[in-house]
C-alpha positions as CSV (number, residue, x, y, z in Angstrom):
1,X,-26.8,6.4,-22.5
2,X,-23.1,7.8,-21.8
3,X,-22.3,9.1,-18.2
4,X,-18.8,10.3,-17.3
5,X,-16.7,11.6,-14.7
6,X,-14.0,14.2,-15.0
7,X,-11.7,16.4,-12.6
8,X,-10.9,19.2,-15.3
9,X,-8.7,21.0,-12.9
10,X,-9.7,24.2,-13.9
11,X,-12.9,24.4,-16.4
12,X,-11.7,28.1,-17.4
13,X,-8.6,26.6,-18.4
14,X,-10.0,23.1,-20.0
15,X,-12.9,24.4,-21.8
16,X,-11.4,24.4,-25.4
17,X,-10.7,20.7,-25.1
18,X,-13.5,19.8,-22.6
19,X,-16.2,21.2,-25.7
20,X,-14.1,19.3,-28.1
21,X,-14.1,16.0,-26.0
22,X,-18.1,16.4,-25.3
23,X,-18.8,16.6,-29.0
24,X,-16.0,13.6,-29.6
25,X,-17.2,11.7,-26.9
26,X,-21.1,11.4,-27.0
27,X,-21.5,12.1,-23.3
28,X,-25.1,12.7,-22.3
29,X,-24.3,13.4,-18.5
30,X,-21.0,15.1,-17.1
31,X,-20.1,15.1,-13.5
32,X,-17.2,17.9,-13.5
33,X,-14.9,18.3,-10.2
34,X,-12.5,21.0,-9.5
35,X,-14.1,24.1,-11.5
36,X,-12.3,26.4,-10.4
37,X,-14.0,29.1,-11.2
38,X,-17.0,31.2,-9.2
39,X,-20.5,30.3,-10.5
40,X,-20.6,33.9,-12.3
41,X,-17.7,32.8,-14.1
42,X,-18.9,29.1,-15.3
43,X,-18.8,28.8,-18.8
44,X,-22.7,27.9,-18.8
45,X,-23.0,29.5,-21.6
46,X,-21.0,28.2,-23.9
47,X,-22.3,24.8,-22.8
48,X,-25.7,25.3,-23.6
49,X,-25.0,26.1,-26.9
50,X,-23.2,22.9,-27.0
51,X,-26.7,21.4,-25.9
52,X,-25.9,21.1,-22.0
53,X,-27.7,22.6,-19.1
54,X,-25.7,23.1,-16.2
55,X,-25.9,22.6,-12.2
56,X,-22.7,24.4,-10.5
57,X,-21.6,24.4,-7.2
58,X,-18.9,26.8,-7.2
59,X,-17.3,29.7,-5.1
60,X,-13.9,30.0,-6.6
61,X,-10.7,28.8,-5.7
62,X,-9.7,25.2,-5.3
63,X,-12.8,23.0,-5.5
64,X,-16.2,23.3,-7.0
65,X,-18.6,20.7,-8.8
66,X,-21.1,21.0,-11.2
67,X,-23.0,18.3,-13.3
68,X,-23.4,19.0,-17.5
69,X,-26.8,17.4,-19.2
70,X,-28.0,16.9,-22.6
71,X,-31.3,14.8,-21.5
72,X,-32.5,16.7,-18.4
73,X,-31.4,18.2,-15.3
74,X,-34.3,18.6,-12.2
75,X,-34.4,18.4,-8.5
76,X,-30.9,20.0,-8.2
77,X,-29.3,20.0,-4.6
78,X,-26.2,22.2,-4.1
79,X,-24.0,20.6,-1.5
80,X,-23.8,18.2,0.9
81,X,-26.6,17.7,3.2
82,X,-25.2,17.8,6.8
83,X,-21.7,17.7,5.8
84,X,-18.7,19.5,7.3
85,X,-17.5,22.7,7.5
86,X,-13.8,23.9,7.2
87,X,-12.5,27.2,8.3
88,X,-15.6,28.1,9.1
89,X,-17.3,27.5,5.4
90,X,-18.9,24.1,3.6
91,X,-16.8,24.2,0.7
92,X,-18.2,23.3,-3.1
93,X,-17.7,20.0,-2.9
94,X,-21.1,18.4,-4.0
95,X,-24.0,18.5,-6.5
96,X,-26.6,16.4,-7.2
97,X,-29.8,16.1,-10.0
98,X,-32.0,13.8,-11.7
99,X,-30.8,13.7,-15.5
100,X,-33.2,12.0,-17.1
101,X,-33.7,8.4,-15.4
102,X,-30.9,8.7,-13.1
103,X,-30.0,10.2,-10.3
104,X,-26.7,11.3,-9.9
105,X,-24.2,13.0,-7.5
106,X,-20.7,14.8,-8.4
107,X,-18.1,15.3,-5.9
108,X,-14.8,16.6,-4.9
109,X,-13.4,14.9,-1.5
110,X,-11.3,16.7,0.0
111,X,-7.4,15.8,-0.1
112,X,-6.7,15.3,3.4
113,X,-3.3,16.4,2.9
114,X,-1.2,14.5,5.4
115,X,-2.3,12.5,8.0
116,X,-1.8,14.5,11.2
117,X,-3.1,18.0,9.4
118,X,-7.3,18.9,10.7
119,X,-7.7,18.5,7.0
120,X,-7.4,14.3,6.9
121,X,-10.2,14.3,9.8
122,X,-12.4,17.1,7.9
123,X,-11.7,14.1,4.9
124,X,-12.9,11.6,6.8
125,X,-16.1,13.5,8.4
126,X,-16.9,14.4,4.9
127,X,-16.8,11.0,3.7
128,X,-18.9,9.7,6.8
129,X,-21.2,12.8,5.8
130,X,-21.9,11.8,2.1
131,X,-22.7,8.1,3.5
132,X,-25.6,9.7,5.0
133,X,-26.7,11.6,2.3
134,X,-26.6,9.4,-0.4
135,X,-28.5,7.0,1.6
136,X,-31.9,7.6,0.4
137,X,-30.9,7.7,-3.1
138,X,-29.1,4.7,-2.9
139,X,-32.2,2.5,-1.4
140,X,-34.5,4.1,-4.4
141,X,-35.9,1.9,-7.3
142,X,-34.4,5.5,-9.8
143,X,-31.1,4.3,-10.7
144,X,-28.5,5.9,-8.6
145,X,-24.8,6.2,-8.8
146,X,-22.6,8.9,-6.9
147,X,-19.7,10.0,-9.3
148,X,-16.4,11.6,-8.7
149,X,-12.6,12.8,-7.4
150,X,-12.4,10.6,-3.8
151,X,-9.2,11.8,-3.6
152,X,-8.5,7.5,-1.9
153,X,-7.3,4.9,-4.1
154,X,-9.8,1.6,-3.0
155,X,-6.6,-1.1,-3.3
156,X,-2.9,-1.3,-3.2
157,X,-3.8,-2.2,-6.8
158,X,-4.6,1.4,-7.9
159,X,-1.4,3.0,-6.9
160,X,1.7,2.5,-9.3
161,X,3.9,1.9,-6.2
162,X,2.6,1.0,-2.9
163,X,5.6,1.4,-1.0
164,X,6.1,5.1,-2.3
165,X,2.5,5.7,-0.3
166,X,3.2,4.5,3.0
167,X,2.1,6.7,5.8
168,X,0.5,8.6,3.5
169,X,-3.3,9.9,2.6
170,X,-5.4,8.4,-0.1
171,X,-4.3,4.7,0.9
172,X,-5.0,4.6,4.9
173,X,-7.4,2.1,6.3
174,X,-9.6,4.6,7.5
175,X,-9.7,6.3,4.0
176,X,-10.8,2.9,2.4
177,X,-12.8,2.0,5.4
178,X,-14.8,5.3,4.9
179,X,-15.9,3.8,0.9
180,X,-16.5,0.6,2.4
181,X,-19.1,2.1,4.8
182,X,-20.8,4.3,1.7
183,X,-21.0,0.8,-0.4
184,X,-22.6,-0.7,2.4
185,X,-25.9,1.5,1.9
186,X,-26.4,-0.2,-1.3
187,X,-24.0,0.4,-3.4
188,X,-21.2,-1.2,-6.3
189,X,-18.6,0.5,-7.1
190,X,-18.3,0.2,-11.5
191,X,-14.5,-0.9,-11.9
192,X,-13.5,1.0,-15.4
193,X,-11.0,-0.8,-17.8
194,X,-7.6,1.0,-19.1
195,X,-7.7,1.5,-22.3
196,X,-3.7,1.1,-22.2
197,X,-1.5,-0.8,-20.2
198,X,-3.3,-3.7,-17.7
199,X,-4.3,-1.1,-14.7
200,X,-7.1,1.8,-14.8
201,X,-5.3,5.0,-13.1
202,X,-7.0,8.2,-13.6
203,X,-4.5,10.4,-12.3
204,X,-1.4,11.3,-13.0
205,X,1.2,13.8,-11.6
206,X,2.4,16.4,-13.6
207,X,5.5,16.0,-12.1
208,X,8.5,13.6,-12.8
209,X,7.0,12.6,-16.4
210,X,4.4,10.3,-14.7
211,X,2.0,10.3,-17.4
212,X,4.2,9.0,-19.7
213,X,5.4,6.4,-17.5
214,X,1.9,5.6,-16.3
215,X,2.6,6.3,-12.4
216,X,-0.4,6.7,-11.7
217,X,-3.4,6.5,-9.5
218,X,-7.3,5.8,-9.7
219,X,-9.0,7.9,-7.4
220,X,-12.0,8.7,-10.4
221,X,-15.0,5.9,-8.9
222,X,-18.5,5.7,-9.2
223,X,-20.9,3.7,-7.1
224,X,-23.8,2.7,-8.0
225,X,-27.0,1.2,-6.8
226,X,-28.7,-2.3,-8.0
227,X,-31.0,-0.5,-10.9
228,X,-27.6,1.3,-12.0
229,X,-25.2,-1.5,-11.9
230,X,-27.2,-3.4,-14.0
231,X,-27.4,-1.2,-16.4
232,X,-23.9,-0.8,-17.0
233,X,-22.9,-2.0,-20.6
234,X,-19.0,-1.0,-20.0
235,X,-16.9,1.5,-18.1
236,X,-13.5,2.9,-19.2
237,X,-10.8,5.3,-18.7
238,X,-10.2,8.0,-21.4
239,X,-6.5,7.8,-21.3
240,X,-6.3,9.7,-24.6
241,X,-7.8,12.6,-23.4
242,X,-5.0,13.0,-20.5
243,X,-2.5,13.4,-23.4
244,X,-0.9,16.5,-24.8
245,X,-0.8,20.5,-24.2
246,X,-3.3,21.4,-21.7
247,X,-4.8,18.4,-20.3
248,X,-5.9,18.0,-17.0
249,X,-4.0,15.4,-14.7
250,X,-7.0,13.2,-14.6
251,X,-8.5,11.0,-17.3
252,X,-12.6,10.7,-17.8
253,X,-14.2,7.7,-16.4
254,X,-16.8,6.6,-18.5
255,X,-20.0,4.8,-18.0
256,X,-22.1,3.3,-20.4
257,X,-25.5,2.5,-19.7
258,X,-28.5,0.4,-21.5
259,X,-31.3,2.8,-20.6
């Protein structure tokens, strides 16, 4: 079985090449990130005649989630139980299901922006949040794994230049702290292989020619549970499908499962 996770950065704007690398791919469950799009205007669709259901969490603008499924899609939850508002709203920044035999979550963490802005502390009440949530799942025999854009890089490792990153979000100790804390309810985190050079980023700039000069980071993780970890056959990222006109500026993380 073939899981992946994928930030598509707009799924109006991807969908040519996001159909193309489903069919290419073999993926039997898709945690998407960043839809950008209202639910009314997710291309569901087009992806069931592609053989996917679809679960969307999705009010426009800059975030929304949804999770794609070619071998079952039940006990949907939109959102994040408990989890924190901002400006008022809970935005789309979670989605969970059972696809088959495994339960899975996608989400979008919020940026944080810069360290002094309200929206680094929303980050890390968010984070706190989905530790909480998740916890149930996580302690269940079903295997489990939560999937997505954490928007923190776990090491100095998974940033092309430390240095450059100083002071800034994505790398602070609270920000690793905060997936410390949600792998301490039972979880792994699955550590993907690059499929070029000798470090896994998923994300790349569009700026400055960093793709082509792999500056990147890896911010794409999945944690999983005992039963899930286990499973796990391999894990990779999809560099190829970061290349050329109209790709996102993440990679897919992929999972591959014996179940």
């Amino acid at each position: 079985m073939r899981i992946a996770t994928y930030n598509v950065n707009s799924i109006t704007a991807r969908l040519p090449r996001l159909l193309a690398w489903l069919e290419s791919s073999g993926t039997d469950v898709l945690c998407i990130q960043e839809t950008k799009c209202t639910a009314e205007q997710f291309p569901a669709e087009a992806l069931r005649e592609a053989g996917y259901e679809s679960a969307v969490n999705a009010t426009g603008r800059w975030n929304g989630v949804a999770l794609l499924s070619r071998v079952g899609l039940a006990d949907v939850v939109t959102g994040l139980p408990g989890g924190p508002e901002y400006d008022g709203v809970q935005e789309p920044r979670a989605i969970s299901a059972t696809c088959g035999p495994l339960r899975l979550w996608s989400v979008y963490v919020p940026n944080g922006r810069e360290v002094e802005h309200e929206h680094y502390a929303y980050k890390l009440r968010w984070l706190e949040a989905l530790r909480k949530a998740v916890a149930a799942d996580a302690a269940a025999s079903l295997p489990f794994a939560v999937l997505g854009d954490f928007n923190v890089a776990p090491t100095d490792e998974d940033v092309w230049d430390p240095a450059l990153f100083e002071g800034a979000t994505h790398v602070t100790p609270a920000e690793r702290a905060a997936l410390a804390a949600l792998e301490a309810e039972g979880l792994s985190e699955v550590h993907p292989r690059p499929l070029k050079y000798d470090r896994a980023y998923t994300f790349w700039d569009y700026r400055e020619l960093r793709f082509p000069k792999n500056k990147g980071m890896r911010i794409d993780l999945t944690f999983g549970n005992a039963p899930f970890t286990a499973a796990v056959k391999d894990s990779y990222v999809d560099r190829e499908e970061r290349k050329g006109k109209g790709a996102s500026d993440h990679a897919p993380v992929v999972v591959d499962l014996d179940l």
